[in-house]
C-alpha positions in Angstrom: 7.7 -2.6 18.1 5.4 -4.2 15.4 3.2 -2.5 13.2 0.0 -3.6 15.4 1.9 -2.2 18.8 2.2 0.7 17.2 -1.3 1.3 15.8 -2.6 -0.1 19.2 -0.4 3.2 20.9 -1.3 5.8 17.7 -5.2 5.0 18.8 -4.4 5.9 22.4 -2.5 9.1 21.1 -5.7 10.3 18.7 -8.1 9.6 21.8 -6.2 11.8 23.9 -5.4 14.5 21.4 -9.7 13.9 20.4 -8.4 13.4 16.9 -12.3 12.0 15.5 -10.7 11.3 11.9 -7.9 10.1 12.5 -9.0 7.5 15.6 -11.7 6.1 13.1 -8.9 5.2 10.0 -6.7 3.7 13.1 -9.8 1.8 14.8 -10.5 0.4 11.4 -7.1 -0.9 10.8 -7.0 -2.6 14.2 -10.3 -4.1 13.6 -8.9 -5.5 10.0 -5.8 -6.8 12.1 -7.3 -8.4 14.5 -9.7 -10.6 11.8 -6.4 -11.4 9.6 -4.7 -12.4 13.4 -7.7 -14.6 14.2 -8.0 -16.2 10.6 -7.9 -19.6 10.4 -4.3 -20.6 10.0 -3.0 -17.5 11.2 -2.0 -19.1 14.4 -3.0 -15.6 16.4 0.0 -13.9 14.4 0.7 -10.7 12.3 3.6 -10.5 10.9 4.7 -6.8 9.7 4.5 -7.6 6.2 1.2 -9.1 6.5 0.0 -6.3 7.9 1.9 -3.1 5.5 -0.2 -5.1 2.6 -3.4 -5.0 4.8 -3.0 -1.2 5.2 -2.0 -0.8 1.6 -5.6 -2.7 0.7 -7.0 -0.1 3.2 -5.7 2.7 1.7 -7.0 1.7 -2.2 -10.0 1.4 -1.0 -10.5 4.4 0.6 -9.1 6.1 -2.1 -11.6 4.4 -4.7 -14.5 5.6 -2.2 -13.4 8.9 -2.4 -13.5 9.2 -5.9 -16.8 7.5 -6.3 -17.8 10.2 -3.2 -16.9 13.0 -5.9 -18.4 11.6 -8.7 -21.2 12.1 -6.5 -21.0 15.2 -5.9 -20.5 14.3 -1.8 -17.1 16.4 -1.1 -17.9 16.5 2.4 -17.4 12.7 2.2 -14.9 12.5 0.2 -12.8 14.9 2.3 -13.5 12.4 5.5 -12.0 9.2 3.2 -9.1 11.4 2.0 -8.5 12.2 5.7 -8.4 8.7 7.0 -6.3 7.6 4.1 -4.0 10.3 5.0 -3.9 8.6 8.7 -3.4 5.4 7.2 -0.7 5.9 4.7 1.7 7.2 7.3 1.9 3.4 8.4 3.4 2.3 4.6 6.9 2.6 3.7 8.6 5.4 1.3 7.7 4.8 -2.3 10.3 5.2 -4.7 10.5 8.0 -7.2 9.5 7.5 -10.5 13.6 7.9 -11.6 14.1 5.3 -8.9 11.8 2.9 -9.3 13.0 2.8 -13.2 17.0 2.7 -12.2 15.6 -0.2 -9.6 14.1 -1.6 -13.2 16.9 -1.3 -15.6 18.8 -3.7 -13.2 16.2 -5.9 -12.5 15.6 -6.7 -16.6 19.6 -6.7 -17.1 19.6 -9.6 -14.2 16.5 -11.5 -15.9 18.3 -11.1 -19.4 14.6 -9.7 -20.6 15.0 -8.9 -24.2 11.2 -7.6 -25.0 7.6 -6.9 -23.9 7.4 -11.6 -24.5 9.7 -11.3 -21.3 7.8 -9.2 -19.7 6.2 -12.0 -17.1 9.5 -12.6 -16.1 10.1 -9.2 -15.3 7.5 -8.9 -13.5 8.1 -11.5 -11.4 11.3 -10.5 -10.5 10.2 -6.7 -10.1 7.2 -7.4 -7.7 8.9 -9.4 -5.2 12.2 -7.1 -5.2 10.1 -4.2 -4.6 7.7 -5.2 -2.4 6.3 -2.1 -0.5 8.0 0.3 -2.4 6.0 1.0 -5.3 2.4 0.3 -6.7 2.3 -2.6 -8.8 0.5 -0.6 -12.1 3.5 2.1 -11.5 5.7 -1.5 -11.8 4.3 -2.4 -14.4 3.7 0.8 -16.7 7.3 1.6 -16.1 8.5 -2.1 -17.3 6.4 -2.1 -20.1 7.8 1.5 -21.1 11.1 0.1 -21.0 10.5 -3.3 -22.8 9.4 -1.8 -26.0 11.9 1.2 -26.0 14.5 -1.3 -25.2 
């Protein structure tokens, strides 16, 4: 079942069980689908990848609303982003731990033959397409960086 199947069932499942917060972060998701399906070029296709970077995009920015929400002094609203984000995430794969995601490094620079932070584009590179959907580019690149100049 694709990722859009099964946000198309979750929606049917938070109707039912008259979950309000969690049927508006869903709704949202299939409305942001269904543009990127109907795109020009898209040929009326999603493909799962498309749609986990879609729902990552999602997720930022209701995280970044949030925080504006309590700089504002609005927790109410804040609390109702945080909610739907919550909904949302559930959708992205496991991120890798911080111990991880550096092992997962320390191979990828010993593969690139990266010598020091000037290699770090390489790196980089090689890092963000290998792991794809399992951790936040800064985290990627904080943690490369770190191990550049100690290494």
């Amino acid at each position: 079942m694709s990722l859009f199947e099964q946000v198309n069932n979750d929606i049917k499942a938070a109707m039912l069980a008259k979950d309000k917060v969690r049927l508006s972060a869903l709704r949202n998701v299939k409305k942001v689908f269904l543009e990127a399906k109907t795109a020009p070029g898209a040929n009326d296709t999603l493909t799962d990848a498309d749609a986990i970077k879609i729902i990552r995009k999602l997720a930022k920015q209701g995280r970044d609303a949030a925080q504006i929400y309590q700089q504002q002094n609005r927790q109410d609203l804040a609390d109702e982003e945080l909610g739907q984000v919550q909904a949302i995430e559930t959708y992205l794969p496991q991120q890798l731990s911080a111990e991880a995601l550096e092992d997962e490094l320390k191979k990828i620079i010993a593969q690139t033959g990266a010598a020091g932070l000037q290699d770090m584009g390489k790196v980089m590179g090689a890092a963000t397409g290998a792991l794809a959907g399992q951790a936040d580019g800064r985290a990627i690149s904080e943690a490369v960086r770190r191990l550049l100049s100690n290494g």
